[in-house]
C-alpha positions as a Markdown table, in Angstrom:
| # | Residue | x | y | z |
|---|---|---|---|---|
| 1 | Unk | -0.5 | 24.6 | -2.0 |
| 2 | Unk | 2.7 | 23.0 | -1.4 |
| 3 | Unk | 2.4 | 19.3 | 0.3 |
| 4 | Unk | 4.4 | 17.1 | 1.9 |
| 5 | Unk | 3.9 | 13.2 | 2.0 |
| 6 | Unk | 5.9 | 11.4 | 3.9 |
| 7 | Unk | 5.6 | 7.3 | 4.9 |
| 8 | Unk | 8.0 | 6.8 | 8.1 |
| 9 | Unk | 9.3 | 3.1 | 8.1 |
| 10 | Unk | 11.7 | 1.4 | 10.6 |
| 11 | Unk | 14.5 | 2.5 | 8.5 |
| 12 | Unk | 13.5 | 4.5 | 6.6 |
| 13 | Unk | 11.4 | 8.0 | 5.4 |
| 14 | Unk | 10.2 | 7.5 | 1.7 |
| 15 | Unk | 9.0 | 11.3 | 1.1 |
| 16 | Unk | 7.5 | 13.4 | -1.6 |
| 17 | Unk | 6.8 | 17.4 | -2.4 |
| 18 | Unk | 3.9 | 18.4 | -4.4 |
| 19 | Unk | 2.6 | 21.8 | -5.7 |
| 20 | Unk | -0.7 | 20.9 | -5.9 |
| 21 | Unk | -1.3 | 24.7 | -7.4 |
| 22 | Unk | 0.7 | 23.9 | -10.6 |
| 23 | Unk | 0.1 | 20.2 | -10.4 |
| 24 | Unk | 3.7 | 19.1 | -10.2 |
| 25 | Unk | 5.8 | 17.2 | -8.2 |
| 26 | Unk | 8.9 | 19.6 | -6.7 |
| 27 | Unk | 11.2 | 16.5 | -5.1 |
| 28 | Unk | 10.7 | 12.6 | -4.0 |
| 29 | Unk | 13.4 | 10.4 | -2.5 |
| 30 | Unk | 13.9 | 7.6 | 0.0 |
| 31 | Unk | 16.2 | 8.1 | 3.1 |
| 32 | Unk | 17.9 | 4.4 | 3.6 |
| 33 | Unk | 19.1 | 2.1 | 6.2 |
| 34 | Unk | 18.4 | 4.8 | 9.2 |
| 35 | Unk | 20.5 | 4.1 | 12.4 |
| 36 | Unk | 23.2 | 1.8 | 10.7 |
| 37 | Unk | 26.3 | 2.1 | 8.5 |
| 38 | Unk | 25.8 | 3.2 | 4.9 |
| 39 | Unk | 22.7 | 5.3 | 5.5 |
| 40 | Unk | 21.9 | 7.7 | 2.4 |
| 41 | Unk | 19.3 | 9.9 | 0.8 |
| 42 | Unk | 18.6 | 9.1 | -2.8 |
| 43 | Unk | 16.9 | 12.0 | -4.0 |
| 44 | Unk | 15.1 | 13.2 | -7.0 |
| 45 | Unk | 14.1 | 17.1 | -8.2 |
| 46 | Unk | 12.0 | 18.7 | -10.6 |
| 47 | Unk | 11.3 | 16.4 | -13.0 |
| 48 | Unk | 14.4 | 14.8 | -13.1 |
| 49 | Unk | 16.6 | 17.6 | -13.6 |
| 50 | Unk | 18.1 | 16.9 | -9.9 |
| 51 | Unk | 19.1 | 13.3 | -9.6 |
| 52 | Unk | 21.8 | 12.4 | -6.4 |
| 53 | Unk | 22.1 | 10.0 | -4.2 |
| 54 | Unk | 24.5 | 10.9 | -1.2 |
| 55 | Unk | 25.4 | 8.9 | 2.2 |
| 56 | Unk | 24.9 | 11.0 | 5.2 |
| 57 | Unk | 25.4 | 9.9 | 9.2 |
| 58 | Unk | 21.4 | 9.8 | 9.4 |
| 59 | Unk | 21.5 | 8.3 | 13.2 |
| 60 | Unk | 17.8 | 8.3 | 13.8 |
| 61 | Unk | 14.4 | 9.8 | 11.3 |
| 62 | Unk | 14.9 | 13.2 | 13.3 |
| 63 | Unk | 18.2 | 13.6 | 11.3 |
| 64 | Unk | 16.4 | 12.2 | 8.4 |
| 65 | Unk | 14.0 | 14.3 | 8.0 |
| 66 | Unk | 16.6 | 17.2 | 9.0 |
| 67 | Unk | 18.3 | 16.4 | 6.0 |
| 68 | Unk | 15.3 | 16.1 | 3.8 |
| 69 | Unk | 13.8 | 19.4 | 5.0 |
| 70 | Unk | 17.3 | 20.9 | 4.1 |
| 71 | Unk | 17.6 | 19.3 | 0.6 |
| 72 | Unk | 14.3 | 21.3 | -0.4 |
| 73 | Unk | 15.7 | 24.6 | 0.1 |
| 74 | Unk | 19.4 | 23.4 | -0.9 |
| 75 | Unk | 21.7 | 26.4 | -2.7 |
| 76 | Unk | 22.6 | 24.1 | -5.8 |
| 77 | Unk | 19.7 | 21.8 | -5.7 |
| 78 | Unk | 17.1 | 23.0 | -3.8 |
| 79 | Unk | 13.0 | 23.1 | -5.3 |
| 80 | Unk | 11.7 | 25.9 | -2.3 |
| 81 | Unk | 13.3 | 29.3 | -0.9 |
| 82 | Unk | 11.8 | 28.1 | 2.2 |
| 83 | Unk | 10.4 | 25.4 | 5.0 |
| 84 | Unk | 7.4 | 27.9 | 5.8 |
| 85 | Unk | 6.3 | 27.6 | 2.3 |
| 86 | Unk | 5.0 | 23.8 | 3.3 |
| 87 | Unk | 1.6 | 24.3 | 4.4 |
| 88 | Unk | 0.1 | 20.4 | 5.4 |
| 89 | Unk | 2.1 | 17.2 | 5.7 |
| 90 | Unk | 1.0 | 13.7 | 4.6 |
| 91 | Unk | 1.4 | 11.3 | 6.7 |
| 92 | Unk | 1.0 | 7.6 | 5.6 |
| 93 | Unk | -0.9 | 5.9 | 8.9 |
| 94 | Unk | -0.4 | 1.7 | 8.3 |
| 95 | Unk | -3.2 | 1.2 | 10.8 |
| 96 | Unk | -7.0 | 3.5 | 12.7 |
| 97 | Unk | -8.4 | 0.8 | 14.1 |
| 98 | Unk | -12.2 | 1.4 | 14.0 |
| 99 | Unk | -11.6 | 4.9 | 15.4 |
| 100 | Unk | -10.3 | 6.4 | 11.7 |
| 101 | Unk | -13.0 | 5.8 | 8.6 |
| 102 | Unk | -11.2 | 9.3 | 7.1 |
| 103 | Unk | -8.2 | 11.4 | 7.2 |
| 104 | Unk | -8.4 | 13.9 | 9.7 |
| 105 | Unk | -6.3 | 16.7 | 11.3 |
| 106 | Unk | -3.3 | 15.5 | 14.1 |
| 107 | Unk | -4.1 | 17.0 | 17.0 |
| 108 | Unk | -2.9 | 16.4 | 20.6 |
| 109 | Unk | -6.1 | 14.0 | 20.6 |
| 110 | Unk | -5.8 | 12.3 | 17.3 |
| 111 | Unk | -2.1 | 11.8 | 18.8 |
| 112 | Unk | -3.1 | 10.0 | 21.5 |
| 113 | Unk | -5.9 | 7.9 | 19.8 |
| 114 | Unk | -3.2 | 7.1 | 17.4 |
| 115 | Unk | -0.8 | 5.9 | 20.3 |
| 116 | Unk | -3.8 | 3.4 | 21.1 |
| 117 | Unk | -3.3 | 2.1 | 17.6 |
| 118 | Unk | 0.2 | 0.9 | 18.4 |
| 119 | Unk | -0.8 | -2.6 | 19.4 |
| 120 | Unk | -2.7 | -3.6 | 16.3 |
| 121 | Unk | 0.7 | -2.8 | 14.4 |
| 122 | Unk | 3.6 | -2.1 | 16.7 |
| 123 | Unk | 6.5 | -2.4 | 14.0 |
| 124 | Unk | 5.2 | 0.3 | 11.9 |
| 125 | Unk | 2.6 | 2.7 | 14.0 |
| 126 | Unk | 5.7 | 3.7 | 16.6 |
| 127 | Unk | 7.7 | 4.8 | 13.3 |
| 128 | Unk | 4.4 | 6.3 | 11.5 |
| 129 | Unk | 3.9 | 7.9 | 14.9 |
| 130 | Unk | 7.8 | 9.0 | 15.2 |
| 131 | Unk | 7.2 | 11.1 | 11.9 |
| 132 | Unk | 4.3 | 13.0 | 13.1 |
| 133 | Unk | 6.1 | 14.3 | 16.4 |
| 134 | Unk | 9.3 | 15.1 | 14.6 |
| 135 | Unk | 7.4 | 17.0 | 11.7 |
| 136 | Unk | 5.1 | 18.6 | 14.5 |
| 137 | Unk | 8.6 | 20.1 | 16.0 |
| 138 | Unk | 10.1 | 21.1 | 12.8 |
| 139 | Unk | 7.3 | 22.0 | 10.4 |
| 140 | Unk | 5.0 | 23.3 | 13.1 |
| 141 | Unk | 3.4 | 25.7 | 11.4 |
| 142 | Unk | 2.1 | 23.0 | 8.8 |
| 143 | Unk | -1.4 | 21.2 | 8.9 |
| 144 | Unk | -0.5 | 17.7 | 9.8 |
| 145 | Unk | -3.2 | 15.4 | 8.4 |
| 146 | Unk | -3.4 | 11.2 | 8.9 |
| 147 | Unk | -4.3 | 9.1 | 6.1 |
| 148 | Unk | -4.6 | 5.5 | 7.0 |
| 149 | Unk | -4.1 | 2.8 | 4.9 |
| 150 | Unk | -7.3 | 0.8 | 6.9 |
| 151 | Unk | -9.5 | 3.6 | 6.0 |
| 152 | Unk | -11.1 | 2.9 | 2.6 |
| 153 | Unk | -11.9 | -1.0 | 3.8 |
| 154 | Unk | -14.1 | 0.6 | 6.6 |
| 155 | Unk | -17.2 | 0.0 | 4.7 |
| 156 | Unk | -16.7 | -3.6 | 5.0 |
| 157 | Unk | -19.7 | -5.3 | 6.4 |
| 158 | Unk | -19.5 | -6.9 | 9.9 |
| 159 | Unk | -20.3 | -10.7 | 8.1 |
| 160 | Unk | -17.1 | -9.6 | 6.2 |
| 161 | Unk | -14.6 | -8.6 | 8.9 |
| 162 | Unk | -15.6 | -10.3 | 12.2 |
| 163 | Unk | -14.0 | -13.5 | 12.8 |
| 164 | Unk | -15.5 | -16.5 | 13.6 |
| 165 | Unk | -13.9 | -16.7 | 16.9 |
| 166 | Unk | -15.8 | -15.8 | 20.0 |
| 167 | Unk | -17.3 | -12.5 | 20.2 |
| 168 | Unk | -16.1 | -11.0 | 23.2 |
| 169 | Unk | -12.8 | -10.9 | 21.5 |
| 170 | Unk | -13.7 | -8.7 | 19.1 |
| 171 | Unk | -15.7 | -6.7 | 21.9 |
| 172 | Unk | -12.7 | -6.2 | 24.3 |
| 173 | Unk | -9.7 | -6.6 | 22.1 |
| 174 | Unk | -10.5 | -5.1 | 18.6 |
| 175 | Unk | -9.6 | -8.5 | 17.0 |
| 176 | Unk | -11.1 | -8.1 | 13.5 |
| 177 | Unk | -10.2 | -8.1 | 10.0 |
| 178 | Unk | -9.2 | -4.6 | 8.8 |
| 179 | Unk | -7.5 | -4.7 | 5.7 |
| 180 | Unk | -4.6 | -2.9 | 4.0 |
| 181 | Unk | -3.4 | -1.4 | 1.2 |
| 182 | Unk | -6.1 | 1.2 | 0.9 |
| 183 | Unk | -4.8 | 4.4 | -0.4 |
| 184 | Unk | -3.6 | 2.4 | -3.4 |
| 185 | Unk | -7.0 | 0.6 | -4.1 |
| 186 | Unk | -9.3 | 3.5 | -3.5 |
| 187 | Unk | -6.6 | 5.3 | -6.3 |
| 188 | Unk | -7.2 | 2.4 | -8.5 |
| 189 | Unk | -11.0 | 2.8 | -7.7 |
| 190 | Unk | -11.1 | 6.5 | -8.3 |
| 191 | Unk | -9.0 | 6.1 | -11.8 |
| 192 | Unk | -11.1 | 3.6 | -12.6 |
| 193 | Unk | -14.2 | 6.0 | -12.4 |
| 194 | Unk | -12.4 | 9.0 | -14.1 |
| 195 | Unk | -11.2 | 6.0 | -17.3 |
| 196 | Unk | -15.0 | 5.3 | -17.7 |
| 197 | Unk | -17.2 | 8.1 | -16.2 |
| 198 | Unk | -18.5 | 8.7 | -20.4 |
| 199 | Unk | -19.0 | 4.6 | -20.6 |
| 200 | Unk | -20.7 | 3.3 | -17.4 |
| 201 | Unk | -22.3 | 4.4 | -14.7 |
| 202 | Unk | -19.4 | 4.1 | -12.1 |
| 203 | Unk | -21.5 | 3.8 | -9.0 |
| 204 | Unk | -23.0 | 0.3 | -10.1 |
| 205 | Unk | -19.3 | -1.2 | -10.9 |
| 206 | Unk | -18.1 | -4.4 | -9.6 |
| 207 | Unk | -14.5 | -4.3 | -9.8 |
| 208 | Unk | -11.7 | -6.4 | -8.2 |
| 209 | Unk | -8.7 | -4.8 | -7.5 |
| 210 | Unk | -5.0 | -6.8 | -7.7 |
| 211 | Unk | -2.2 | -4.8 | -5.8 |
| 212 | Unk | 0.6 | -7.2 | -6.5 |
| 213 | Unk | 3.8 | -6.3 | -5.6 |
| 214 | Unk | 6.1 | -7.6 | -2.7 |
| 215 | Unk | 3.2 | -7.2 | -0.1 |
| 216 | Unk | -0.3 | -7.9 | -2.0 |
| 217 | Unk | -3.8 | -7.6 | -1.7 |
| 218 | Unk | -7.3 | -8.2 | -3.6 |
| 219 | Unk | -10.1 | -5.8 | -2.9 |
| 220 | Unk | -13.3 | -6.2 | -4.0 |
| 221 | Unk | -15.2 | -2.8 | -4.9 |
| 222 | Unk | -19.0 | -2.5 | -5.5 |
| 223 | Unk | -20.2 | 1.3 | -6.1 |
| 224 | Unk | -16.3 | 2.7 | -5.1 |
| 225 | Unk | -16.4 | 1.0 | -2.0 |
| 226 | Unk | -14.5 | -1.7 | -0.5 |
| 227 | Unk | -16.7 | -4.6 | 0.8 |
| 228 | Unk | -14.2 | -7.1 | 1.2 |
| 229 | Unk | -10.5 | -7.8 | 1.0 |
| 230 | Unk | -8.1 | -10.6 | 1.6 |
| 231 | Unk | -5.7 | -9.1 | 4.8 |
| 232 | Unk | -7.0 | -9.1 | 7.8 |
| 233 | Unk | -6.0 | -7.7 | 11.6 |
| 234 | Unk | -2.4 | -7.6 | 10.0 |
| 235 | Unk | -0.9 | -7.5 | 6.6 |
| 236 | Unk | 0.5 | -11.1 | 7.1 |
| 237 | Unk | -3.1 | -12.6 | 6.3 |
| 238 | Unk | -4.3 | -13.2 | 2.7 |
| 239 | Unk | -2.3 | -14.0 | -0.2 |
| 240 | Unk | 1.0 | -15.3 | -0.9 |
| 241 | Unk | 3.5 | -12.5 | -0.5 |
| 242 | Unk | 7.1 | -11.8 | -1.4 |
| 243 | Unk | 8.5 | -13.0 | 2.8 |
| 244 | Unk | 4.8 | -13.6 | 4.4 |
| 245 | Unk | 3.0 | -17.0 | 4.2 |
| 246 | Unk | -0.8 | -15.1 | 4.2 |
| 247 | Unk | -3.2 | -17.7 | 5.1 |
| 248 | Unk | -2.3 | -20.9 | 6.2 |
| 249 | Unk | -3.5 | -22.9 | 9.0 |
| 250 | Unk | -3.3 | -21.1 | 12.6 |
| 251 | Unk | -2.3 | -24.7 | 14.0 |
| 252 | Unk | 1.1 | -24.9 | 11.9 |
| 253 | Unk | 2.2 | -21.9 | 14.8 |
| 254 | Unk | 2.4 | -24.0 | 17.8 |
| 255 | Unk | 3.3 | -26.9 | 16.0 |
| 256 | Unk | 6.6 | -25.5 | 14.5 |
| 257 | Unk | 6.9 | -24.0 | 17.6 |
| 258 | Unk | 7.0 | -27.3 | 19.3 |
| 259 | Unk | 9.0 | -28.9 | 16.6 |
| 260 | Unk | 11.5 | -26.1 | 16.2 |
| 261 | Unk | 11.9 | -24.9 | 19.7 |
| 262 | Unk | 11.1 | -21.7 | 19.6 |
| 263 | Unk | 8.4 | -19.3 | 20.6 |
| 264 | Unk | 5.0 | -17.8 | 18.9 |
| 265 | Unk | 6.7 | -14.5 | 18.6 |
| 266 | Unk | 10.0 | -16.3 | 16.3 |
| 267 | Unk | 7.3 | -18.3 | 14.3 |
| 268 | Unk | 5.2 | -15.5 | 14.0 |
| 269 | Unk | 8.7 | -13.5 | 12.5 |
| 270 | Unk | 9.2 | -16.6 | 10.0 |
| 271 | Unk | 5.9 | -16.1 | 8.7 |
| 272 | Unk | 6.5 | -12.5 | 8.1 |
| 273 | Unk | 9.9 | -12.4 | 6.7 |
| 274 | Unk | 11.1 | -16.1 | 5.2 |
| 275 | Unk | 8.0 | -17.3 | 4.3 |
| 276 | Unk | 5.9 | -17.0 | 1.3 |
| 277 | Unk | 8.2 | -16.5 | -2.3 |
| 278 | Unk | 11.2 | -16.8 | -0.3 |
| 279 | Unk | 10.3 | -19.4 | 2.0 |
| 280 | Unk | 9.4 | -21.7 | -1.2 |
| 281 | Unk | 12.4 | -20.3 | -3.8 |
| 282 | Unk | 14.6 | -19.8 | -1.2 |
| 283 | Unk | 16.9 | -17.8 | -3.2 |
| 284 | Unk | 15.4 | -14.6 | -3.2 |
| 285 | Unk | 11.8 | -12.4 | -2.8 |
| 286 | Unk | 12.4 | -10.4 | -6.0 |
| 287 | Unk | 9.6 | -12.2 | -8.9 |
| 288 | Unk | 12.1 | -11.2 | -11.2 |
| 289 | Unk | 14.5 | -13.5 | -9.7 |
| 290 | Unk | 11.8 | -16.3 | -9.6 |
| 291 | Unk | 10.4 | -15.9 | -12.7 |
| 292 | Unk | 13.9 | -16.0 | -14.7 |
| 293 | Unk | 15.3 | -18.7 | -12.5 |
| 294 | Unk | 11.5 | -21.0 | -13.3 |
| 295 | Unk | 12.0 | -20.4 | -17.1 |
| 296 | Unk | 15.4 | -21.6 | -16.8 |
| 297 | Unk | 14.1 | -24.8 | -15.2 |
| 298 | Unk | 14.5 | -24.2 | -11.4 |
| 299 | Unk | 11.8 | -26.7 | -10.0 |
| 300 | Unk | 11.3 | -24.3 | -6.5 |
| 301 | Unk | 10.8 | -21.1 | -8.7 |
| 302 | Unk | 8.6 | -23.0 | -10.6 |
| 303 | Unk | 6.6 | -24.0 | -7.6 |
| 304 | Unk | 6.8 | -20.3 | -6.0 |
| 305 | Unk | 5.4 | -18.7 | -9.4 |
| 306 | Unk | 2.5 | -21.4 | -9.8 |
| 307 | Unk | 1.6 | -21.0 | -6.1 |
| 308 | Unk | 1.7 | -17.3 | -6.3 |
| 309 | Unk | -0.6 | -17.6 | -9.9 |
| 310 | Unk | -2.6 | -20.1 | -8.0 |
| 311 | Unk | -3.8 | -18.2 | -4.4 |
| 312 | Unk | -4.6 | -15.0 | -6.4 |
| 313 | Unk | -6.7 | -16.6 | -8.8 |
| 314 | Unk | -8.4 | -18.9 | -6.1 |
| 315 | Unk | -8.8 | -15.3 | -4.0 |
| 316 | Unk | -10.0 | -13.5 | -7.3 |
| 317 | Unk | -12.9 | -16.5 | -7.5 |
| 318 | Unk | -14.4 | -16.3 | -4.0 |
| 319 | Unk | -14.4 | -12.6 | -4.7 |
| 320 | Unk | -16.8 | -12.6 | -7.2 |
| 321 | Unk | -20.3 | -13.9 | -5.9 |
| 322 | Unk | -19.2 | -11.5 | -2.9 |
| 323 | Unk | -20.4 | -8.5 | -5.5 |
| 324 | Unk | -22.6 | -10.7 | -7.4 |
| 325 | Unk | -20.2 | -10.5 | -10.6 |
| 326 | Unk | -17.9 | -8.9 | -11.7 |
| 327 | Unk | -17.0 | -5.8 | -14.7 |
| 328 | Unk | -13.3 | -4.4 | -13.9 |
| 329 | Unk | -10.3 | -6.6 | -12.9 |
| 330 | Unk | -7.5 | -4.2 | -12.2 |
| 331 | Unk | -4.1 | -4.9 | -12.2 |
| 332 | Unk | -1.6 | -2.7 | -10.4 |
| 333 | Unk | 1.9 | -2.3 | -8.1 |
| 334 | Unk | 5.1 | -3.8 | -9.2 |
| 335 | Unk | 4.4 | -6.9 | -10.1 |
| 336 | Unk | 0.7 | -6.2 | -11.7 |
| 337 | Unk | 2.3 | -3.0 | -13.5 |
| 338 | Unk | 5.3 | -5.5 | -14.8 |
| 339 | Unk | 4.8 | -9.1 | -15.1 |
| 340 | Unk | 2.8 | -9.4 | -18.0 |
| 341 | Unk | 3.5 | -13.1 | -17.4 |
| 342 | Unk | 1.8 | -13.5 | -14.2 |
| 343 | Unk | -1.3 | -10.7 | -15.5 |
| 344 | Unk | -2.0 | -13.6 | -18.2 |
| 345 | Unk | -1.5 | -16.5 | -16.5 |
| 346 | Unk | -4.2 | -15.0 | -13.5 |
| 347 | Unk | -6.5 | -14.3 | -16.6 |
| 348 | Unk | -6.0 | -17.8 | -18.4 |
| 349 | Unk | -7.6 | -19.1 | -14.9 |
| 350 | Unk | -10.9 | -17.1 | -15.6 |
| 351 | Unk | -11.4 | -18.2 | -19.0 |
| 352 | Unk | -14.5 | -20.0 | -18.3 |
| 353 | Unk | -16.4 | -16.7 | -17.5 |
| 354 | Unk | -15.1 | -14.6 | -20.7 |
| 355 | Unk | -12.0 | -13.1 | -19.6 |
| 356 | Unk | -9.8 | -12.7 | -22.3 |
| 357 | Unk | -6.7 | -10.7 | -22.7 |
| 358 | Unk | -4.7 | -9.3 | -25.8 |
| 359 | Unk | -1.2 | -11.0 | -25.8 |
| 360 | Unk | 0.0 | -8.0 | -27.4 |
| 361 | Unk | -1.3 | -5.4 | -25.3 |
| 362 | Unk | -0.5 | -7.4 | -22.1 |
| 363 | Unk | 3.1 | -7.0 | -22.6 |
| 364 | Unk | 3.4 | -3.4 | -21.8 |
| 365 | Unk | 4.5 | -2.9 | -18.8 |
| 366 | Unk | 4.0 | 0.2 | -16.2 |
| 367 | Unk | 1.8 | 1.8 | -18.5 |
| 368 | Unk | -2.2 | 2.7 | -17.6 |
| 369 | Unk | -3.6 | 0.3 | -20.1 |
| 370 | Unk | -6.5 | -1.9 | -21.1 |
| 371 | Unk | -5.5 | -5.1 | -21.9 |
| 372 | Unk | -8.6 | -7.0 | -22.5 |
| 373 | Unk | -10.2 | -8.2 | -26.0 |
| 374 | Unk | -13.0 | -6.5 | -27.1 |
| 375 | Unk | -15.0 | -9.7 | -26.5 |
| 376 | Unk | -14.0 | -10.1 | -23.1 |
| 377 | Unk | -17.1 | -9.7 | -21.0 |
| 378 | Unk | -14.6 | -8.4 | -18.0 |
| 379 | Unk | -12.6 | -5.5 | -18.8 |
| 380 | Unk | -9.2 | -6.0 | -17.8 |
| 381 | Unk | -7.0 | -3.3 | -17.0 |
| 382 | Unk | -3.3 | -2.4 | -15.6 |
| 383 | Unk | -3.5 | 0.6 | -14.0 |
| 384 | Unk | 0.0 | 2.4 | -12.1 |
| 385 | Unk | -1.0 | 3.0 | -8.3 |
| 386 | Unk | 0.4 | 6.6 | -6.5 |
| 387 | Unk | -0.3 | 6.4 | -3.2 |
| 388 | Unk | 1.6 | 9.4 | -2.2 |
| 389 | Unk | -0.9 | 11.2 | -5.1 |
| 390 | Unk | -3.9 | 9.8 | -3.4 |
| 391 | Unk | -2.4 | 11.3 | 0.4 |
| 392 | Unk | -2.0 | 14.5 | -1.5 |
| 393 | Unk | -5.1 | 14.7 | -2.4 |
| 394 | Unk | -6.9 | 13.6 | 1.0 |
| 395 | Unk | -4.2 | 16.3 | 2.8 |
| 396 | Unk | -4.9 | 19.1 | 0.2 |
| 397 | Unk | -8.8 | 18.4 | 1.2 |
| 398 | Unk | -8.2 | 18.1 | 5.2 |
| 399 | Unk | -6.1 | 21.1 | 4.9 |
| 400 | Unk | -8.3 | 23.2 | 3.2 |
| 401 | Unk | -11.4 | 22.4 | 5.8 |
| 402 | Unk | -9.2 | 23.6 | 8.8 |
| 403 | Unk | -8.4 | 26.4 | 7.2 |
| 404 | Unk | -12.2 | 27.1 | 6.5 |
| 405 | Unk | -12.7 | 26.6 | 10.2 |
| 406 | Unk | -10.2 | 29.3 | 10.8 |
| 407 | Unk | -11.8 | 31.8 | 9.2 |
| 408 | Unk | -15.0 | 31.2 | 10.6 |
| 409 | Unk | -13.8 | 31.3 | 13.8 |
């Protein structure tokens, strides 16, 4: 079966072919800067072989997924003879509200249940939701299949995810903690299981997953379910982030918007995108930036890294009695793939309950790896998420029920 995944962004369509038949991946790429000057496809083919990176007028995702769907069946570089060889699409869903605990089939009612979802995430549903119509118009004949990045935190008990803000809120508006990031931690969870299905019995693991990279999140994971995480109603809750604050005190909003003179909405816009790393470094987002610049003596990278170290460690603590210990501590997206600085300074915090890493194992980087000593009593380990892998997979299955349900009927 031949699979597209596709994540639709505000600017952009990040997108990726499988053959799932001969376990391969046909063509990835990322159209950029959609709608403006400079917009280009960087795209990538068979292994490799096809590397190019062109600028086309892309005025809106219609045209880039136009251009896309035309690169796969290309004369020089092409992976497919044709479009109708595409049998489901992907789509990466940021938000299902409480309605979505699965992936499911788009239908004109899924559609519309979606739309509903808009106002728990308006910046990215209306894009996520752009995507499906446009795919529905030129790969119609294609199962379309929404996996949602709230999904796998579903499990969540309601002492975990309501608020402690009256009830009727959460009764008539939704207003909850629903958690992202969770097509990459239920891959970490399911590698996790596949490492050490001949060593443990997987369904009693506690494990703590670390998805570090410009947006993070901590999951906790008891028997391959998530029971708690640390981003809540948005993705702007929670840890220290590359632009967002996560948690600070809700009363700082109307105070700076006092002080500054501006509205919720602009301080709400600060929080998201020059706050957290940058808001503190102020030169740049990029942990590679900060930790250079800290080594060479920079006193605000210093305090950006050590804040950073700090929240995720303090985050990985209250974590632990929520499981009632703790066996795996995963590692994983850019940063826990490829700081093997900030892996072992995290680890150095934990100490006190046996976590101890190899020094020499810890500096590989963006490999799947254990890391932890043999004494350790919590295995450590750095695993390489692929989300787009895990929508695959969920499509493939999806897929292959409505076309069971075709038969039969």
């Amino acid at each position: 079966m031949k699979v597209l995944v596709l994540n639709c962004g505000s600017s952009s369509v990040k997108y990726k072919l499988y053959d799932t038949d001969a376990n391969i991946v046909l063509a990835e790429g990322l159209a950029e800067r959609i709608g403006m000057q400079g917009s280009r496809i960087k795209h990538l083919g068979l292994g490799e072989n096809i590397k190019i990176s062109i600028e086309y007028a892309l005025s809106g995702h219609e045209e880039a997924i136009k251009t896309v769907l035309h690169l796969f069946t290309h004369d020089n570089y092409g992976v497919i003879k044709n479009i109708d060889e595409i049998q489901a699409v992907g789509h990466r869903i940021l938000h299902g509200g409480e309605r979505f605990s699965s992936p499911v089939a788009i239908d004109n009612e899924v559609l519309d249940l979606l739309i509903q979802c808009v106002e728990l995430a308006p910046l990215h549903m209306q894009h996520n939701i752009a995507g499906i119509k446009i795919c529905q118009k030129l790969i119609n004949h294609a199962t379309q299949v929404a996996v949602f990045d709230t999904e796998f935190h579903q499990t969540m008990p309601d002492y975990a995810y309501i608020y402690p803000i009256p009830y009727d809120y959460y009764k008539k508006y939704k207003v909850r903690k629903y958690g992202f990031h969770g097509i990459s931690h239920k891959y970490v969870a399911q590698r996790v299981a596949e490492i050490l299905c001949d060593k443990s019995k997987v369904e009693d693991l506690k494990i703590i997953s670390c998805h570090l990279g410009n947006g993070a999140s901590l999951c906790a994971i008891k028997s391959g379910k998530s029971i708690d995480t640390t981003m809540g109603l948005t993705p702007l809750a929670g840890l220290m982030m590359g632009t967002r604050s996560g948690d600070i005190d809700p009363a700082v909003i109307p105070f700076l918007a006092e002080k500054e003179r501006i509205s919720l909405e602009e301080v709400v816009k600060v929080l998201n995108e020059k706050s957290g790393v940058l808001g503190i470094f102020g030169a740049s987002s990029d942990f590679r930036d900060v930790i250079k610049d800290a080594g060479a003596g920079n006193d605000r990278a210093r305090l950006a890294l050590d804040m950073f170290i700090y929240r995720v460690a303090k985050s990985i603590g209250s974590l632990i009695p929520v499981m009632g210990g703790l066996d795996i501590l995963v590692f994983t997206a850019g940063i826990g793939e490829n700081s093997s600085e900030i892996r072992r300074r995290i680890c150095e915090k934990f100490v006190n309950i046996g976590i101890e890493i190899d020094e020499q194992l810890n500096l590989e980087n963006g490999a799947e790896i254990e890391i932890s000593t043999v004494n350790s009593t919590v295995k450590v380990l750095v695993i390489p998420t692929d989300e787009e892998k895990m929508i695959a997979q969920e499509t493939i299955s999806v897929a292959k029920c409505c076309s069971s349900h075709k038969m039969i009927s």
